[in-house]
C-alpha positions, 0 to 999 in steps of 0.5 A: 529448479530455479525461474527469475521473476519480479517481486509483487510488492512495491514500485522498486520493481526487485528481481527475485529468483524463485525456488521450487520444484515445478509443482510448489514454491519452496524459496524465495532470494533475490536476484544478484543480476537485477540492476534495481536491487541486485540480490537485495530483497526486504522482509515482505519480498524475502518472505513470498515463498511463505505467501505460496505454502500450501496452507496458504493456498489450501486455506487463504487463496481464492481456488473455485469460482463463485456465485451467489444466487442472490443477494445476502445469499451464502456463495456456491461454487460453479464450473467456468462456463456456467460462470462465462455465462452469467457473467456475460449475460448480465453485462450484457442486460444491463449495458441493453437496459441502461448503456455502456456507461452502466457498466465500470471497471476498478482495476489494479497497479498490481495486475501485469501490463498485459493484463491492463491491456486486455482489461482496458480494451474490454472496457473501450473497445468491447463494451464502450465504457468510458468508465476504467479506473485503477487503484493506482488513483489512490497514489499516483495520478497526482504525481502523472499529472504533476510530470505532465503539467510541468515537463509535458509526459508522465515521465520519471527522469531519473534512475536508482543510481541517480540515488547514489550519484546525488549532492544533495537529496530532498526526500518529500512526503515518503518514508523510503526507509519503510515502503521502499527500503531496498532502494533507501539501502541504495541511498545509505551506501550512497552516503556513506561514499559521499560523505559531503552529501546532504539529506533534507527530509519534509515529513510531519512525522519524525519517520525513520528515514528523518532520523537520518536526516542532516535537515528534517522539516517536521512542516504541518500537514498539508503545508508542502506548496507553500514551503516549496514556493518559499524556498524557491523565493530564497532561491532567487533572493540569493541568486540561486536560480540558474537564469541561463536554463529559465531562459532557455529551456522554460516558460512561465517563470515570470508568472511563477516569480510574482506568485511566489515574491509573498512567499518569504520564508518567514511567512512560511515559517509561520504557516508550516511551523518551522524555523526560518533559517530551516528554510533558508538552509534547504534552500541553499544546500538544494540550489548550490549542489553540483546535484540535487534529487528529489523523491517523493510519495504519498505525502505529496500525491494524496492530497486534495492539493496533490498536483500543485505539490508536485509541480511546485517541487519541480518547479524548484529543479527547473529554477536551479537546473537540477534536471536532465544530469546525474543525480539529479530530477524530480523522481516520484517512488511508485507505490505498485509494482505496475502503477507505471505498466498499468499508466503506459498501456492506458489504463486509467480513466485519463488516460489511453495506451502509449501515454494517450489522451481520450479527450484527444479524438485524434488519439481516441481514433489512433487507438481505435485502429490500433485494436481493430475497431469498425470504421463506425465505431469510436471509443469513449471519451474520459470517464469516472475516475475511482471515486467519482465511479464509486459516486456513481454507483451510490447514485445508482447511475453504475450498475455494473462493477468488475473490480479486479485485483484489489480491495476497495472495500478496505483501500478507498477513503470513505467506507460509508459511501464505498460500501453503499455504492457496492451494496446498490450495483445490481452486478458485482465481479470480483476477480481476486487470487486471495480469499476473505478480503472485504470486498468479497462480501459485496460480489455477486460473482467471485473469479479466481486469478492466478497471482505471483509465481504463476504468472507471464508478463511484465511490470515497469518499476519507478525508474521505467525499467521492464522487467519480465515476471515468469510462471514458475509453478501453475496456478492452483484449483480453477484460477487463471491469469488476469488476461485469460479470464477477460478474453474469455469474457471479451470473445463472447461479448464482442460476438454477442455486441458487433458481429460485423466485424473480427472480434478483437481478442483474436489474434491476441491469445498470449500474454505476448501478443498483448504486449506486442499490441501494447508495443505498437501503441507507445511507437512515435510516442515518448515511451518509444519501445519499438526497438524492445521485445520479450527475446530482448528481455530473457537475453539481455535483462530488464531495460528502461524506456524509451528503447529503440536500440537502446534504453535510456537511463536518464531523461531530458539531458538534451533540456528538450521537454515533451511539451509543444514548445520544448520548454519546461513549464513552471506551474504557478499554483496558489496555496490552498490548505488542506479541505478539513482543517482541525476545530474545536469539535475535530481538533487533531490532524489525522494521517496514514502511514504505512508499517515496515513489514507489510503493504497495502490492505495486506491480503497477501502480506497478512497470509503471514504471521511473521510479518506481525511481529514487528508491530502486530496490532492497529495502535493510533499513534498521539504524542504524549503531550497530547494524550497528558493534556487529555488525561489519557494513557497508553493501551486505553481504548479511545473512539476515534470520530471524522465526519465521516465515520468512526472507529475504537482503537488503541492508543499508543504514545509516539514523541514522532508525532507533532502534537496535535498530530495523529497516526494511522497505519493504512493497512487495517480493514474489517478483516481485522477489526470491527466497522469498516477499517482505517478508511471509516474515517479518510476522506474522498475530497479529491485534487481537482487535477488529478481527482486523487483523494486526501487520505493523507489529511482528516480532521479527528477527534478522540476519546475514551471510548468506555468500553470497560467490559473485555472478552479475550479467545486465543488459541495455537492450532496446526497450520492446516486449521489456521485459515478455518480458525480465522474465519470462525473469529472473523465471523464474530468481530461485527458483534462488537463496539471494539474487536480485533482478529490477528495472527500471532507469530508461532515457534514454528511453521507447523503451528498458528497463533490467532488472538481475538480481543472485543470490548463492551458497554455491558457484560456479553450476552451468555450467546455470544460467550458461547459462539466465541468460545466454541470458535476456539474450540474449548468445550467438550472435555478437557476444558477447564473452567473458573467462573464467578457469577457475581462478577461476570468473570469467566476463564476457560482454558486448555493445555497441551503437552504433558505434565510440568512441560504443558502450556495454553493451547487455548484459553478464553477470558471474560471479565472488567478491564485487565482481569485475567489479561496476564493468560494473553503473554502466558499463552503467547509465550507458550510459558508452562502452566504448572508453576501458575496453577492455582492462580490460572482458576482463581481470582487474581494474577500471580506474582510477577515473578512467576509469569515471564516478562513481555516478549521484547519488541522484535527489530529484525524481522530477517533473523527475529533479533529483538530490542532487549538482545540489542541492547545486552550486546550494545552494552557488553561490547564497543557500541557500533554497529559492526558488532551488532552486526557480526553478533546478531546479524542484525541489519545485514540482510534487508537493512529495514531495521538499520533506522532502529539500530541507530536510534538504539546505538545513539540512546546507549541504555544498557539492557 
């Protein structure tokens, strides 16, 4: 059986057909017909059938309702009633004892719009709490209030084929190569059609979508505004701008000019350090295409400067009339697969359904009879945005939390206080489909939710377009759909709260009839989908809004803007640097970045292990000539320290890295390392527009961490034992100064790797040896023992398999540095023990010749084709990519390992 959805990673918004046979999902492929990815589908998304297996849903899915009877308690399972009843119960003491405005809700851009919609009317019109956010605040609000500042809606102009239809494509604090990559294959073969086409990439880092570049403007970080002002000062030197659009279609270009008349690209270059005629050459190629498009991400959104980043790059279209024609706009990329749902339907503290304001009373009524509120009722006004209600909490003003598909105990900057404001809030609902995430160690009541595959409703990609997202299987144990456990909460306590008039979840009992509420509210408004419906959808496919008879691909082609004038606004923001900056006690630039083959705090993309292959473990990421300058070496353990918390990791070198520059992978939280995770050490200040934090920019400092003792249990157990392995060495990682907990990629499906590494200032406490060594499993018989007392060093081990053939199963290692590190490779390789036998329970290693080399690093993850078989096949043939592909299929298939291809083909090192 076969049922057409949408994938649930990114704000591509692909179309994937799921595989199953009614009960279970058994494959996953893209959807040729989709227009947003038309069959093409990246690792994570090839990978979803994996996230629904039955040993991931047996072991790593939330299935049963959850209670603690009190803090610090061990959660017990209850029935639903009894947790409706809880539930309601304590919302409703606390909104008596201390008002609606005790009470908060932290929602997410991964729920369906349904689902925001029945959240968002819960929240204002049930409960009358101002205070409704989403972790959509984390990456897009800058970019809303950017499009709403400057062209007067929270409206992406543009369409995927504007990708491949664009002269010229600025690519601005974004790595489409890695977080958006079906969409950057788009641009590949764009390229490859235009061969005149120009790609100016702005990113600190040397990422792999700046390795294609013609124009790469490695900036300093947190610099964006001031390069955009001076490349619109070059603009209008040359004679670039489009004066008859300024004066016809915009306003406040006079302002924007004098502001900008001290922005030489000279005084750029020295602020952003670059080169002068960098600048001066971007400027060029944007304004004289026939075309020129812009994308743009987290690198202009999370900043403390975050809107002005945004309206100084539009204000470069509208200066040069690159806008409302194809391939070209300002196109800001999603980073949720309904950030724009959750947006439309209100579902943020800003904002109210059909891109209302609630500061606005005329909209706050609009939206009050829309629902069927008394006619002495009113909704609240703006509340807390996502950590000004994290604030709150701390403060102890926000009692209540109902936190919902997300995981703000990873995902927010500022652990320290994030944590704080959890473990002061009297009452804790998570709502969650996945189990063990951070977060869930604070709730007080656990809700288990359906997810991916088991779900009806609808998603709205980057470019506007609605997609349907359909059930293909019913949810597992007692989970439901997001919207169904709200309305069920939502009847008791609008019958408890205003029994004088109809409840106001009556009518709406489907995820149809919410979205037909939600239809209604965007009629007369800029998103008009009064001529759409769910019929349209399964007979014609996705479509993009506005839709009234038709969708509508492209916006503003009319050069009429959504403002009260018509005209588009040039914005004239000052330069303002980032809110920390480096010092003599933080020296270093900190940003986070994203990895290739997973997404966000990965508590559906980690249920896979194959997904690890490509970069498995958290590495901070210096440049060599920093790490020299402080004597430090690659894989030495550092102490990473902001003003804020701190964290011990790994060092890795990276020339992509500007020095004086450092690197994070956002993904990594406590359920994989020891403290808090990434977000220890990011900061909440926030832009005072958009109130989107800074996680893009913290001043850091670095050092040796001396940490020399190590302690190491690894082992391979059945699939089924997996989730409880996991949660054994998870258990153990607050025991440490440095711990980490990951799945290792097996030969198959049927078994599981997991590897936990821990460092300490002293040898560990015989306790703690025995604790991590029985969560592997070696005790009893069958284990085999090496110690040496006056060294502190311990090696257990236990084989599998028979004679020559057998291997580790598991083994475990305590000792000084790298003593006995060589069992890890050994063990992970599945190598046979019987040539290492004398050595595997005596001091030392064998001879190198006799252990296997280290696996190469993995490059496609679609076909598990490594570097050192690149290399051999580069070496052996003609060199080009054509032969990698037919020999090893190599890029192919997602095209997320084409960037690594080519930087392998341009080195030309034979294996």
């Amino acid at each position: 059986m076969e049922t057409r959805s949408t994938c649930p990673y990114c704000g591509v918004g692909c179309g994937v057909v799921i595989e199953h046979d009614g009960q279970q999902i058994t494959g996953v492929r893209g959807d040729p017909e989709h227009p947003a990815n038309f069959g093409r589908l990246c690792t994570k998304g090839q990978n979803l059938h994996r996230t629904a297996s039955p040993m991931v849903i047996q072991g790593q899915r939330l299935l049963q309702v959850q209670r603690r009877a009190a803090r610090g308690a061990a959660l017990q399972p209850i029935e639903w009633d009894e947790a409706n009843s809880h539930l309601v119960a304590e919302l409703l003491r606390i909104h008596r004892e201390h008002g609606p405005a005790a009470i908060g809700f932290y929602i997410s851009g991964q729920l369906l719009t349904e689902d925001y919609c029945a959240f968002n009317k819960l929240a204002r019109g049930v409960l009358k709490t101002p205070h409704i956010d989403s972790n959509s605040r984390l990456c897009m609000s800058s970019a809303v209030v950017g499009y709403k500042q400057s062209l007067g809606a929270d409206a992406p102009p543009c369409s995927y084929e504007d990708v491949e239809q664009a002269d010229c494509i600025l690519i601005t604090g974004a790595n489409p190569a890695w977080a958006h990559p079906v969409l950057f294959r788009r641009l590949e073969v764009g390229r490859a059609k235009r061969p005149g086409q120009k790609l100016i990439v702005i990113d600190p880092r040397r990422t792999e979508t700046a390795e294609l570049a013609d124009l790469h403007l490695q900036l300093q970080p947190g610099t964006d505004v001031a390069l955009m002002h001076a490349l619109l000062h070059a603009c209008i030197w040359q004679g670039f701008t489009d004066a008859d659009f300024i004066r016809e279609h915009t306003e406040g270009f006079e302002a924007l000019k004098e502001l900008v008349r001290e922005w030489t690209p000279a005084r750029a270059a020295k602020l952003c350090g670059l080169k002068e005629a960098e600048i001066w050459q971007a400027a060029e190629w944007f304004a004289r295409a026939p075309s020129s498009l812009s994308l743009y991400c987290q690198g202009l959104n999370q900043s403390s400067s975050g809107t002005a980043k945004n309206t100084a790059l539009i204000n470069l279209h509208l200066a040069t009339g690159q806008i409302g024609k194809p391939g070209a706009g300002p196109f800001s990329l999603t980073g949720q697969p309904n950030a724009m749902g959750g947006r439309e339907s209100g579902g943020m503290a800003t904002l109210l359904p059909g891109h209302r304001d609630p500061a606005n009373a005329t909209h706050r009524a609009e939206v009050a009879a829309l629902w069927g509120l008394g006619a002495d009722e009113q909704l609240p006004g703006p509340g807390h945005t996502a950590m000004a209600m994290f604030e709150a909490a701390a403060r102890g003003e926000i009692k209540a939390l109902w936190i919902a598909c997300t995981n703000p105990a990873q995902s927010l900057p500022d652990q320290a206080l994030v944590r704080a404001a959890l473990q002061r809030c009297e009452f804790v609902v998570l709502q969650e489909a996945f189990a063990g995430t951070a977060t869930a160690d604070f709730a007080d009541l656990l809700l288990p939710a359906a997810t991916w595959g088991e779900k009806e409703g609808t998603v709205t990609n980057s470019e506007r377009r609605i997609s349907r997202v359909r059930a293909a299987v019913p949810a597992p144990g007692q989970a439901r759909a997001d919207w169904a456990i709200v309305r069920e909460a939502a009847l008791r306590l609008d019958a408890a709260l205003n029994p004088q008039r109809a409840p106001l979840f009556a009518a709406t009992d489907s995820p149809e009839a919410l979205w037909l509420e939600h239809r209604e509210s965007t009629l007369g408004r800029d998103l008009d989908i009064g001529g759409l419906s769910y019929e349209t959808l399964e007979r014609s496919g996705p479509q993009q809004w506005p839709y009234q008879q038709s969708g509508k691909a492209r916006l503003y082609t009319d050069h009429r803007f959504a403002t009260p004038s018509g005209r588009a606004r040039f914005i004239a923001t000052p330069y303002r640097a980032p809110a920390e900056s480096a010092s003599a006690k933080f020296p270093l630039q900190l940003t986070t970045s994203r990895l290739r083959d997973q997404w966000h705090a990965m508590s559906r993309s980690g249920t896979v292990p194959g997904l690890f292959a490509h970069e498995g473990a958290p590495v901070l990421k210096l440049h060599p000539q920093d790490a020299a300058r402080r004597r430090l070496q690659a894989g030495e353990l550092l102490r990473l320290q902001s003003a804020r918390g701190e964290l011990v990791l790994p060092l890795a070198l990276d020339a992509g890295v500007a020095p004086g520059q450092a690197d994070l992978p956002m993904h990594w939280g406590s359920e994989f390392l020891a403290g808090a995770g990434i977000n220890a050490l990011t900061s909440g200040v926030r832009c005072p527009d958009s109130q989107q934090p800074e996680l893009k920019f913290s001043a850091l400092a670095v050092e040796p961490a001396q940490l020399p003792w190590r302690i190491s249990a690894c082992a391979w157990v059945p699939a089924a034992q997996g989730a409880a392995l996991r949660e054994r060495l998870r258990a153990l990682l607050p025991a440490f100064a440095f711990a980490q907990c990951l799945p290792v990629p097996g030969p198959d499906e049927t078994q599981q790797g997991w590897a936990f590494e821990a460092a300490l200032a002293a040898p560990p406490s015989k306790e703690l040896v025995a604790q991590l060594t029985a969560a592997v499993g070696l005790e009893g018989a069958g284990v085999h023992r090496y110690a040496d007392a006056g060294r502190g060093r311990l090696r257990l081990l236990r084989l599998q398999g028979e004679g020559d053939a057998a291997a580790l199963q598991a083994f475990a290692r305590v000792g000084e540095q790298d003593e006995a590190a060589w069992l890890q490779p050994l063990w992970r390789e599945g190598q046979r023990a019987a040539p290492l036998g004398r050595w595997l329970l005596s001091p030392g290693a064998p001879p190198a010749e006799l252990l296997s080399a280290p696996r190469s690093p993995q490059v496609c993850n679609c076909f598990d084709v490594r570097e050192d078989q690149i290399r051999a096949c580069l070496a052996r043939g003609d060199g080009s990519l054509a032969t990698l592909q037919a020999e090893l299929k190599c890029g192919t298939q997602c095209g997320s390992c084409l960037p690594a291809l080519r930087r392998l083909m341009s080195e030309g090192v034979p294996a």
